[in-house]
C-alpha positions in Angstrom: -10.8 103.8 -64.7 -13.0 102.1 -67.5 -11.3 100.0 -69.7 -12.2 98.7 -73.4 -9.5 95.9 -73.2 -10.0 92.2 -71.8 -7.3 89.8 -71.5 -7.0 87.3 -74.1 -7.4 90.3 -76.5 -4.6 90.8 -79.6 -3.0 94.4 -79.5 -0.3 96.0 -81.1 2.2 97.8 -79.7 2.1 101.6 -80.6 5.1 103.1 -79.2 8.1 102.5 -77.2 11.2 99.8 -78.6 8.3 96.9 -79.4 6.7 99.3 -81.8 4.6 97.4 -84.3 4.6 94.1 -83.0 2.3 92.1 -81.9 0.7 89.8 -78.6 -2.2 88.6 -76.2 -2.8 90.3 -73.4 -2.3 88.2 -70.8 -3.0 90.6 -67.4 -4.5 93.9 -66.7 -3.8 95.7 -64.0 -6.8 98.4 -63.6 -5.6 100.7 -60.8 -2.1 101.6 -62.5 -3.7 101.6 -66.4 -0.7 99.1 -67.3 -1.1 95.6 -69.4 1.2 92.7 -69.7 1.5 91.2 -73.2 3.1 87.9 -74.4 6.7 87.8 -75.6 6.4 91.9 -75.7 8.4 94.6 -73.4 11.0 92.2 -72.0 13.3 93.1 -69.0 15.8 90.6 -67.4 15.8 90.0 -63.6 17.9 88.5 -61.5 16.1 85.5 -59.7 17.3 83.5 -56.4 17.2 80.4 -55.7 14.1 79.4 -53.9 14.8 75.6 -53.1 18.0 73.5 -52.3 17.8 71.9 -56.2 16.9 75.6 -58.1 19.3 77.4 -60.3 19.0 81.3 -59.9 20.3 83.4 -62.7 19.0 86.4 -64.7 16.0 85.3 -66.5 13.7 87.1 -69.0 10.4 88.2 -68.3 7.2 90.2 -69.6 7.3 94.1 -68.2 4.3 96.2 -68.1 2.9 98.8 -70.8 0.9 101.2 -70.6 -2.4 100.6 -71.8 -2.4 103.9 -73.8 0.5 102.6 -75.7 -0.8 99.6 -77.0 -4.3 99.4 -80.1 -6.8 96.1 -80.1 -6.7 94.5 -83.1 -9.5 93.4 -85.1 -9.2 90.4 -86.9 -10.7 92.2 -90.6 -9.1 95.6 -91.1 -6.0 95.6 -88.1 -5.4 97.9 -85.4 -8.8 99.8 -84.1 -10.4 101.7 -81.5 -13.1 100.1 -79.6 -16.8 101.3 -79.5 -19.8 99.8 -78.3 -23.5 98.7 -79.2 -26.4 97.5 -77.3 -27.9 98.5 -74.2 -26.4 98.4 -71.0 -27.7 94.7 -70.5 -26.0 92.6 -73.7 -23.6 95.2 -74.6 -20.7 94.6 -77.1 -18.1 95.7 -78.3 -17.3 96.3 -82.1 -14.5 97.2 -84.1 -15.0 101.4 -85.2 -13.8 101.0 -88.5 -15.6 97.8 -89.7 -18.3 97.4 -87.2 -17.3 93.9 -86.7 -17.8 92.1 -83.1 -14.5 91.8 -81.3 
């Protein structure tokens, strides 16, 4: 599965109870076409102790998204899709509505 986003990126969240908002990607998982974004989609889980001085408890982590659910976000006009330009050597990629390097 080819993908146009790279961790690190800014996205916004296009559906689902985080509509709108927005994070940094912060891991991509290829195989299952799901992204992990900071502060975004958060489920609790139950966590055990692993050493004699830990405290278990429910804590609050980041759940994956789909990557079809979430939109990079270019830093002039917002949320875009993602083309390309160049050869297959130094290929980039550019914002579709601005043309702007992302």
């Amino acid at each position: 599965m080819k993908l146009k986003l790279k961790r690190d990126d800014t996205v916004r969240i296009v559906t689902g109870k985080d509509r709108g908002k927005t994070g940094k990607v912060l891991k991509i998982d290829a195989e299952k076409g799901r992204v992990i974004v900071q502060g975004l989609n958060m489920v609790h889980k139950a966590v055990k102790p692993r050493r004699q001085n830990d405290k278990g408890g429910i804590i609050d982590v980041e759940a994956s998204i789909d990557i079809s659910n979430v939109m990079v976000v270019c830093k002039k006009c917002g949320p875009t899709r993602v083309g390309y330009t160049g050869e297959k050597k130094n290929k980039t990629r550019i914002c579709r509505k601005c043309g702007e390097a992302l």
